[in-house]
PQR file with spaces between the fields and no chain letter, atoms N, CA, C, O and H, PARSE charges and radii, in Angstrom:
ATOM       1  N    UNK     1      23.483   28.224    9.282 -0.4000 1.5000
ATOM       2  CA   UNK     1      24.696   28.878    9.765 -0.0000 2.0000
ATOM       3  C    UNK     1      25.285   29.742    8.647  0.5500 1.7000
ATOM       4  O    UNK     1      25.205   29.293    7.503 -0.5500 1.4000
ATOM       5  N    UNK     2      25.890   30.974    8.851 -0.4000 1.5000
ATOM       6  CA   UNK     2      25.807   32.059    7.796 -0.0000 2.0000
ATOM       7  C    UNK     2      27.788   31.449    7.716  0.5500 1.7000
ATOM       8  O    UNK     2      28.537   30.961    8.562 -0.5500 1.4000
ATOM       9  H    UNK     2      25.955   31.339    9.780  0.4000 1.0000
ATOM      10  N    UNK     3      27.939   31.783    6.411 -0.4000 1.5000
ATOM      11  CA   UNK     3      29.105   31.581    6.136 -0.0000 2.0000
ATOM      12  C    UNK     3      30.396   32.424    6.870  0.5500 1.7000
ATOM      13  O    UNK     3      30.639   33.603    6.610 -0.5500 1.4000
ATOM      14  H    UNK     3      27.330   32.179    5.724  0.4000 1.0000
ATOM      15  N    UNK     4      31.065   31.716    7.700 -0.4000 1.5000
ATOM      16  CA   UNK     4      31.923   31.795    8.830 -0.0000 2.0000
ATOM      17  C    UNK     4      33.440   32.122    8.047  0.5500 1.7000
ATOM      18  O    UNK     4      33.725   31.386    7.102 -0.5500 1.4000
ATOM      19  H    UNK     4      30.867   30.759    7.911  0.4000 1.0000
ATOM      20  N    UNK     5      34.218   33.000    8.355 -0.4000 1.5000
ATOM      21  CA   UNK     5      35.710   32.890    8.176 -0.0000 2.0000
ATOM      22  C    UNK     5      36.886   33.263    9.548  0.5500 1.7000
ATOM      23  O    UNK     5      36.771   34.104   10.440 -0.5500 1.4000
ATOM      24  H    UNK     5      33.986   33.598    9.123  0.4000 1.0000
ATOM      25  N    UNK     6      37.702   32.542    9.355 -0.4000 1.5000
ATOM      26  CA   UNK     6      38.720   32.296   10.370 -0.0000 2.0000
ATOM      27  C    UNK     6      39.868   32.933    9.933  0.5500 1.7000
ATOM      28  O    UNK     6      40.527   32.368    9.061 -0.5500 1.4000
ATOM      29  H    UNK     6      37.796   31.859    8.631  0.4000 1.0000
ATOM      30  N    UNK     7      40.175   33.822   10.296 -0.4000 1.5000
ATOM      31  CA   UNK     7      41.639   34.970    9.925 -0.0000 2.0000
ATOM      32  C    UNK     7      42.664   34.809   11.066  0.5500 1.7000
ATOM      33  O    UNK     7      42.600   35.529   12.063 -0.5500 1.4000
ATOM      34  H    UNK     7      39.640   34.281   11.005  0.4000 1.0000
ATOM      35  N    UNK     8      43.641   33.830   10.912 -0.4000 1.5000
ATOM      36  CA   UNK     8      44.823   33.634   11.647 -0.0000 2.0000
ATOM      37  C    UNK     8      45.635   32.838   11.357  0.5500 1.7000
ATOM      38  O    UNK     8      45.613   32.142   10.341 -0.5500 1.4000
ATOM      39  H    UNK     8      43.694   33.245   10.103  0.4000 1.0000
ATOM      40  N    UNK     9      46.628   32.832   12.382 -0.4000 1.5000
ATOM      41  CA   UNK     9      47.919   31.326   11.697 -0.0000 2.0000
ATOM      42  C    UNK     9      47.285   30.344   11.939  0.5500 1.7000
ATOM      43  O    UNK     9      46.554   30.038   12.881 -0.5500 1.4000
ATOM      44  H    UNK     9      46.646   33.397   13.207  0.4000 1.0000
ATOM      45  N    UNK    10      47.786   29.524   10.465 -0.4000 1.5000
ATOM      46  CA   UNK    10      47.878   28.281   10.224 -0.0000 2.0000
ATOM      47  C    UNK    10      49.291   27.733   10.397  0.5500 1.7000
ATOM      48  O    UNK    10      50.134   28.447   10.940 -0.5500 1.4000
ATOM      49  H    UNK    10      48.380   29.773    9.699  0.4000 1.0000
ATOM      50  N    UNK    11      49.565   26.645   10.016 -0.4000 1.5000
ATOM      51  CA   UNK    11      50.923   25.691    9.774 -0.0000 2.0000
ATOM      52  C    UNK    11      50.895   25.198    8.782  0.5500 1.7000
ATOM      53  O    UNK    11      50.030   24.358    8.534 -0.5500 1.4000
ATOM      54  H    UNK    11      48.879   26.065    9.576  0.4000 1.0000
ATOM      55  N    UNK    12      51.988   25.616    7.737 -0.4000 1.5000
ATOM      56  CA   UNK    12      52.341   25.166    6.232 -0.0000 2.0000
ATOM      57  C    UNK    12      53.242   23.838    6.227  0.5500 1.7000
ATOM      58  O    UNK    12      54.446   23.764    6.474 -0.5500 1.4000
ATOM      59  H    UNK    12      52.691   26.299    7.939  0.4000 1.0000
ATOM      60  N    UNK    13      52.322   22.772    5.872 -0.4000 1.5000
ATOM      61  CA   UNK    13      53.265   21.651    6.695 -0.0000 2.0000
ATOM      62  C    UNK    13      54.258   21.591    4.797  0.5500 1.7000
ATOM      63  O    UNK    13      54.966   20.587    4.874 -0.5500 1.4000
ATOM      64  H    UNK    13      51.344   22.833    5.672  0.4000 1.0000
ATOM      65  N    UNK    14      54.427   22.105    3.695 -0.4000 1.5000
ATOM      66  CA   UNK    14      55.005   22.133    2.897 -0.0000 2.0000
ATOM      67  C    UNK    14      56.024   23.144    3.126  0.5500 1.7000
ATOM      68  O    UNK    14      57.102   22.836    2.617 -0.5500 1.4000
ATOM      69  H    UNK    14      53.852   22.920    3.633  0.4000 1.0000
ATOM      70  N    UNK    15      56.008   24.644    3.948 -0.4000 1.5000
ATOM      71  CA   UNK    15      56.523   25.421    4.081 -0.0000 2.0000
ATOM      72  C    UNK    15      57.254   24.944    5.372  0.5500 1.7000
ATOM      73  O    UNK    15      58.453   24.906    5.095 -0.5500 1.4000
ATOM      74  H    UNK    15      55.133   24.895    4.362  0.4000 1.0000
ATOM      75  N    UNK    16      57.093   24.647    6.379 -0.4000 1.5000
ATOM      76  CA   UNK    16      56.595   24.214    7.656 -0.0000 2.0000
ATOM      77  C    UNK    16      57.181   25.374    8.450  0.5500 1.7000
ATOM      78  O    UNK    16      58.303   25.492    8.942 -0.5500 1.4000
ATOM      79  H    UNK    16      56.120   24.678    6.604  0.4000 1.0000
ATOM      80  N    UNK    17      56.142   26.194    8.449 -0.4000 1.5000
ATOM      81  CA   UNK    17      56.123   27.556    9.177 -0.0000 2.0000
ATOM      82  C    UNK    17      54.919   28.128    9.114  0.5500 1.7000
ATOM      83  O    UNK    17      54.180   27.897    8.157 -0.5500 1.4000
ATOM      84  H    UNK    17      55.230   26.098    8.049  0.4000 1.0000
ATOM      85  N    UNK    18      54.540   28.992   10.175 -0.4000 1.5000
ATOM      86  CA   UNK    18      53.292   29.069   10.388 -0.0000 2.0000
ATOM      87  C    UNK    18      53.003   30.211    9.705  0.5500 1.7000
ATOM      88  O    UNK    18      53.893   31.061    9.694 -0.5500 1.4000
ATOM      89  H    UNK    18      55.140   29.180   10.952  0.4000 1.0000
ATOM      90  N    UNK    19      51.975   30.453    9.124 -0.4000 1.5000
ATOM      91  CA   UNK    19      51.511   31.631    8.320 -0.0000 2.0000
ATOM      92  C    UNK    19      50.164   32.178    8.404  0.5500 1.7000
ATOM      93  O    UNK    19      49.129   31.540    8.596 -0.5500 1.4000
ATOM      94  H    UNK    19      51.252   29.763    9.133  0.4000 1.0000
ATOM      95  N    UNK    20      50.325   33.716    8.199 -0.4000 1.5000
ATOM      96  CA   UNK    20      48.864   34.355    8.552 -0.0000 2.0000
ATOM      97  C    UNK    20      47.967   33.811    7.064  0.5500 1.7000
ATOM      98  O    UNK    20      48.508   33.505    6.001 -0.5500 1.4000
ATOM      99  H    UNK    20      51.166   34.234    8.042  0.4000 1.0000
ATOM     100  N    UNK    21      46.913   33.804    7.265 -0.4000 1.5000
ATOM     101  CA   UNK    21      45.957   33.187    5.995 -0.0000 2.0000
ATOM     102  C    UNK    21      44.531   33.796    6.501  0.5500 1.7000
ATOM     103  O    UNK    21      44.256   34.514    7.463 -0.5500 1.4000
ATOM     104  H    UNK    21      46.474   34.053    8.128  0.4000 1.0000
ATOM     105  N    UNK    22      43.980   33.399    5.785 -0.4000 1.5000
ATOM     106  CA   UNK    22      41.884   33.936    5.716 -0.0000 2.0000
ATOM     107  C    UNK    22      41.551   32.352    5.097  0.5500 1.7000
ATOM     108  O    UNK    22      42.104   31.792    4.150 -0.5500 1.4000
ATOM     109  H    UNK    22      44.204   32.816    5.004  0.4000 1.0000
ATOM     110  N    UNK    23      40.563   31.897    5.889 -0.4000 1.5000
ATOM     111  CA   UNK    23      39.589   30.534    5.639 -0.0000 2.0000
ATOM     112  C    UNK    23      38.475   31.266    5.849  0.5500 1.7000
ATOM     113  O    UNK    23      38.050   32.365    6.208 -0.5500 1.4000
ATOM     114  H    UNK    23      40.114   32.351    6.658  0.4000 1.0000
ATOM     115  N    UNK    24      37.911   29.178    5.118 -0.4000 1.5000
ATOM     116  CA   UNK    24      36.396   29.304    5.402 -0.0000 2.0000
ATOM     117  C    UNK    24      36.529   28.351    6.140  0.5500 1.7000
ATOM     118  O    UNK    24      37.381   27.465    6.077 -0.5500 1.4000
ATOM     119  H    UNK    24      38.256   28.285    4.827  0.4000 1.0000
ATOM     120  N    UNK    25      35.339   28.540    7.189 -0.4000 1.5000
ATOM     121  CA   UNK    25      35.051   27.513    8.431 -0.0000 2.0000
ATOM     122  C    UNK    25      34.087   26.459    8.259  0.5500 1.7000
ATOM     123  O    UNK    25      32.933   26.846    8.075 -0.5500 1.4000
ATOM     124  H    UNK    25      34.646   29.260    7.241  0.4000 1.0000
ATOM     125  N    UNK    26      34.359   24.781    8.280 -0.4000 1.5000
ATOM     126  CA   UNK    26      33.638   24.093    7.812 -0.0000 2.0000
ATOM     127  C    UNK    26      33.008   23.210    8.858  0.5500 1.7000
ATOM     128  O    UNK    26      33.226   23.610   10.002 -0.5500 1.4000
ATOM     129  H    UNK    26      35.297   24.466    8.429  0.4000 1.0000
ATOM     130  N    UNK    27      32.427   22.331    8.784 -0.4000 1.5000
ATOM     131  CA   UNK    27      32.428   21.245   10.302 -0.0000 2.0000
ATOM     132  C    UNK    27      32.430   20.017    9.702  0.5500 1.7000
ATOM     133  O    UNK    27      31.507   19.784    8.922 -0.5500 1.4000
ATOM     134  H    UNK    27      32.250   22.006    7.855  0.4000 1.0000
ATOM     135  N    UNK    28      33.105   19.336    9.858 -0.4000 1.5000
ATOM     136  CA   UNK    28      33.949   18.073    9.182 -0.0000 2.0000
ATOM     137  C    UNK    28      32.887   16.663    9.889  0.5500 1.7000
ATOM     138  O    UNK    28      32.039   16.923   10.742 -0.5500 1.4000
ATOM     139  H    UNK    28      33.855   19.526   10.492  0.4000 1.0000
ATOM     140  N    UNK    29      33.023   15.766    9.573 -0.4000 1.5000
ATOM     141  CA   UNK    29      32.327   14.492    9.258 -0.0000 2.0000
ATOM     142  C    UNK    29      31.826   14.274   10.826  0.5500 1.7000
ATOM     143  O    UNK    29      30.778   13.760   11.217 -0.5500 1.4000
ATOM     144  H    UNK    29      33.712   15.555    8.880  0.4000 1.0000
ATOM     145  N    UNK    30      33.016   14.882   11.661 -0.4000 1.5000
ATOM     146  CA   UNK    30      32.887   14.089   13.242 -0.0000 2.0000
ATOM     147  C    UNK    30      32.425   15.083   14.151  0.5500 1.7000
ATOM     148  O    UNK    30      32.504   14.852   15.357 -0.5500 1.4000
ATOM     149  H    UNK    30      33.868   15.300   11.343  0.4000 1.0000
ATOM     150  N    UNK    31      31.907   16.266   13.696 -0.4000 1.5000
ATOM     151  CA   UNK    31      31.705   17.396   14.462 -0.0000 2.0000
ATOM     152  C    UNK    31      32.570   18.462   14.974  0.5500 1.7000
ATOM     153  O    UNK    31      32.261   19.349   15.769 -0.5500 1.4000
ATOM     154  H    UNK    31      31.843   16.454   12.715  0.4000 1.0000
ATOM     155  N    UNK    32      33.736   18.242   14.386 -0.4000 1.5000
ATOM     156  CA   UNK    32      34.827   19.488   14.567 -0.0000 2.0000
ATOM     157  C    UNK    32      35.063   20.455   13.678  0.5500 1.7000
ATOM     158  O    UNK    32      35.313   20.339   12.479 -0.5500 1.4000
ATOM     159  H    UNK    32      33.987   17.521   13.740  0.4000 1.0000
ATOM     160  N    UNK    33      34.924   21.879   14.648 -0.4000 1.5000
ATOM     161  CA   UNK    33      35.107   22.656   13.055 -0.0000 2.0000
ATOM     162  C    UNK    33      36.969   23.089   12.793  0.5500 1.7000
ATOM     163  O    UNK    33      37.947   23.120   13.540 -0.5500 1.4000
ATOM     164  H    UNK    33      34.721   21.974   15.622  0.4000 1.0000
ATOM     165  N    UNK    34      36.715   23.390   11.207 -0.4000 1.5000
ATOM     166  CA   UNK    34      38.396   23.444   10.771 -0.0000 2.0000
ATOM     167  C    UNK    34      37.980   24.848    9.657  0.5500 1.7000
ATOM     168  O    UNK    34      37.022   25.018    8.903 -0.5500 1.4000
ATOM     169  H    UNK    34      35.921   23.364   10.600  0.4000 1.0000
ATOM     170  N    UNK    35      39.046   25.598    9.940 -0.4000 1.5000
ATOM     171  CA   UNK    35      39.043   26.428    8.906 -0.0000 2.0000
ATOM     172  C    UNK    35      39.769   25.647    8.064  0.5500 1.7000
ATOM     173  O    UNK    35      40.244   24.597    8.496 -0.5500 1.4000
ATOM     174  H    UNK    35      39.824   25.459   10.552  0.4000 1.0000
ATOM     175  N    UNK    36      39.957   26.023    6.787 -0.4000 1.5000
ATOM     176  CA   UNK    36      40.601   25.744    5.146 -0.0000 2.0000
ATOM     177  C    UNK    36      40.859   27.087    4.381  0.5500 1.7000
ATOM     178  O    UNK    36      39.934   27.820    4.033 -0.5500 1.4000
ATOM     179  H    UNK    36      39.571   26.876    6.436  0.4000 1.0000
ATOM     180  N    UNK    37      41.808   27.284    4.210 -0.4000 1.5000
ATOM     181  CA   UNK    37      42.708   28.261    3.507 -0.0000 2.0000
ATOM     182  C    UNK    37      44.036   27.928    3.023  0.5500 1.7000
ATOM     183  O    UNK    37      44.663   26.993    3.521 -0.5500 1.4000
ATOM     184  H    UNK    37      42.560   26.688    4.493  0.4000 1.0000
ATOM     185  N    UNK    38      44.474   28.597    2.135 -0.4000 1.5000
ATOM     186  CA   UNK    38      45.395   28.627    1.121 -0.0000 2.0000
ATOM     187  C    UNK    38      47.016   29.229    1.701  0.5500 1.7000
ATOM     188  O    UNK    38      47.435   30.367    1.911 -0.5500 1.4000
ATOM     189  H    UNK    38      43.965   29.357    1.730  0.4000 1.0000
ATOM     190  N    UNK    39      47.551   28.065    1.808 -0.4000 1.5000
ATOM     191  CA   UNK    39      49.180   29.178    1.649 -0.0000 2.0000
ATOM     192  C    UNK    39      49.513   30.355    1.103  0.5500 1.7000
ATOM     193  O    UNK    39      49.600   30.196   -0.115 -0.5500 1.4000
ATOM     194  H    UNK    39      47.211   27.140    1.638  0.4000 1.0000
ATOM     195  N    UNK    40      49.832   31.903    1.543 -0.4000 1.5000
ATOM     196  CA   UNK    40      49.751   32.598    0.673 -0.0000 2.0000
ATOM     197  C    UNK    40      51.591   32.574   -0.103  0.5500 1.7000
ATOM     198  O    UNK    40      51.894   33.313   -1.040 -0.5500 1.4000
ATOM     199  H    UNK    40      49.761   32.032    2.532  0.4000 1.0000
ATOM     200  N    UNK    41      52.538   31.621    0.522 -0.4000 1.5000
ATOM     201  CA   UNK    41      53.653   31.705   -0.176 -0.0000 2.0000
ATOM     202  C    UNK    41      53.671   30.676   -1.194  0.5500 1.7000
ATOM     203  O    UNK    41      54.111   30.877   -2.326 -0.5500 1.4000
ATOM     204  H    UNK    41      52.292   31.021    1.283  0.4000 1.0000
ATOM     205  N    UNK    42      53.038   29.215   -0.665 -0.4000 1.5000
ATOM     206  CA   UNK    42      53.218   28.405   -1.739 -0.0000 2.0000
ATOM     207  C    UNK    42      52.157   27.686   -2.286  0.5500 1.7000
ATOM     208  O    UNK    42      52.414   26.735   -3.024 -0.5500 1.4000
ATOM     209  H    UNK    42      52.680   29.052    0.255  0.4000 1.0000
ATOM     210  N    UNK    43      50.888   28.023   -2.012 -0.4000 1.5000
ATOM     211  CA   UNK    43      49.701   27.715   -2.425 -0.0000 2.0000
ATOM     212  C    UNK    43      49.409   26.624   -1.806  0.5500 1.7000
ATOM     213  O    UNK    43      48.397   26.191   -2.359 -0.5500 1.4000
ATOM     214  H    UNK    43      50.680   28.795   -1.411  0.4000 1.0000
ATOM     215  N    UNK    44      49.714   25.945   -0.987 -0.4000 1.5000
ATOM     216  CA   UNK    44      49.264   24.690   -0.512 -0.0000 2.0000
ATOM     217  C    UNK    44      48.012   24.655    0.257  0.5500 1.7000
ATOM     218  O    UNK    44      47.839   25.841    0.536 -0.5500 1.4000
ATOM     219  H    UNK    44      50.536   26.296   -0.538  0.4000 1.0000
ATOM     220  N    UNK    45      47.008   23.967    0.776 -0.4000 1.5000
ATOM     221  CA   UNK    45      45.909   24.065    1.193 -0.0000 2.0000
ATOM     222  C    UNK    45      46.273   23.968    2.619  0.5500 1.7000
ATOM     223  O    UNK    45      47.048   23.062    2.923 -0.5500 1.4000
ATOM     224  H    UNK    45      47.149   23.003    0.549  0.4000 1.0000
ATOM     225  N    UNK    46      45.740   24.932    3.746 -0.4000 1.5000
ATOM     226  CA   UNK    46      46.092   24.921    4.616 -0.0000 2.0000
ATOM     227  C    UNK    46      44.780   24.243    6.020  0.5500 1.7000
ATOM     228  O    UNK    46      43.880   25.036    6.297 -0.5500 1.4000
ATOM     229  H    UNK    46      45.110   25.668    3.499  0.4000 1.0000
ATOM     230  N    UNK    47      44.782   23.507    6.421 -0.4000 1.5000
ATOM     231  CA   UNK    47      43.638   23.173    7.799 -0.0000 2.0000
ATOM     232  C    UNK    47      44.117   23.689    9.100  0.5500 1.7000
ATOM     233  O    UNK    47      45.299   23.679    9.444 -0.5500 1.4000
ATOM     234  H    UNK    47      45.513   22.863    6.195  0.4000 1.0000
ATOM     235  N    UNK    48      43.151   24.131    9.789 -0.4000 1.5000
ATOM     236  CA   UNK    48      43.428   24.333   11.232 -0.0000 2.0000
ATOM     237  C    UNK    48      41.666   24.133   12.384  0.5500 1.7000
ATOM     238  O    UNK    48      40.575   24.669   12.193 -0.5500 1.4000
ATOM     239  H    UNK    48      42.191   24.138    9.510  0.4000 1.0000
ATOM     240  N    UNK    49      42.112   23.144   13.518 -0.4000 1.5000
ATOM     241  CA   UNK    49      41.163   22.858   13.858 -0.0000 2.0000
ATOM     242  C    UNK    49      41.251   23.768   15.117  0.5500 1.7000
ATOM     243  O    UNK    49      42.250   24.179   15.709 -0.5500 1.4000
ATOM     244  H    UNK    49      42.999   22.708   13.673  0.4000 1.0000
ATOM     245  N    UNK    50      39.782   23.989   15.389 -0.4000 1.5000
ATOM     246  CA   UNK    50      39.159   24.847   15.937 -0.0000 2.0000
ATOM     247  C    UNK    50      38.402   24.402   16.842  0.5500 1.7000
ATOM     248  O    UNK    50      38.202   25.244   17.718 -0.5500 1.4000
ATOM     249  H    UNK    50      38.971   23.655   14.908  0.4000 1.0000
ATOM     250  N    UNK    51      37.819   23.289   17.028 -0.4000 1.5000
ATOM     251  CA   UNK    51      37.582   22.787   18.689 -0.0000 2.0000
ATOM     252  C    UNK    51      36.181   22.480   18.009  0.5500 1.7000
ATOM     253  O    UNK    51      36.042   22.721   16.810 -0.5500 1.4000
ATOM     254  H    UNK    51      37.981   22.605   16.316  0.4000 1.0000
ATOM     255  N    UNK    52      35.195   21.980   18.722 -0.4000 1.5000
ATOM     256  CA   UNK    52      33.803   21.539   18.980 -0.0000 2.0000
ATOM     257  C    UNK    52      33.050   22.346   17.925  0.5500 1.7000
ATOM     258  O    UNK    52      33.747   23.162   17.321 -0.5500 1.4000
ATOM     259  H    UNK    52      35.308   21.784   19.696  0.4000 1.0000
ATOM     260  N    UNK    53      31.585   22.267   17.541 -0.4000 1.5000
ATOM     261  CA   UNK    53      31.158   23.048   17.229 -0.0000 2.0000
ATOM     262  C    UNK    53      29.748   23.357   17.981  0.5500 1.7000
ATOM     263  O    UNK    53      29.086   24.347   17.670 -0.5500 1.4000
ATOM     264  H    UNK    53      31.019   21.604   18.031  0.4000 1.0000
């Protein structure tokens, strides 16, 4: 699988407001994929799940 990115809102649960960001798309232990990207106001690591893979 060629390296995937996910460009949209997330939820800054430190900010707690939703923010535009750029991930990378991973598929996690149980078969769901999640992008992972960065807060761009306060650096916090951001997840957002993305359904089945």
């Amino acid at each position: 699988m060629a390296d995937e990115t996910y460009k949209g809102e997330f939820y800054c649960v430190k900010c707690k407001e939703k923010r535009e960001a750029e991930g990378n798309v991973v598929v996690s232990d149980n078969g769901r994929r999640m992008a992972k990207g960065k807060c761009p106001v306060c650096g916090t690591n951001l997840n957002r799940i993305l359904g089945k893979a």
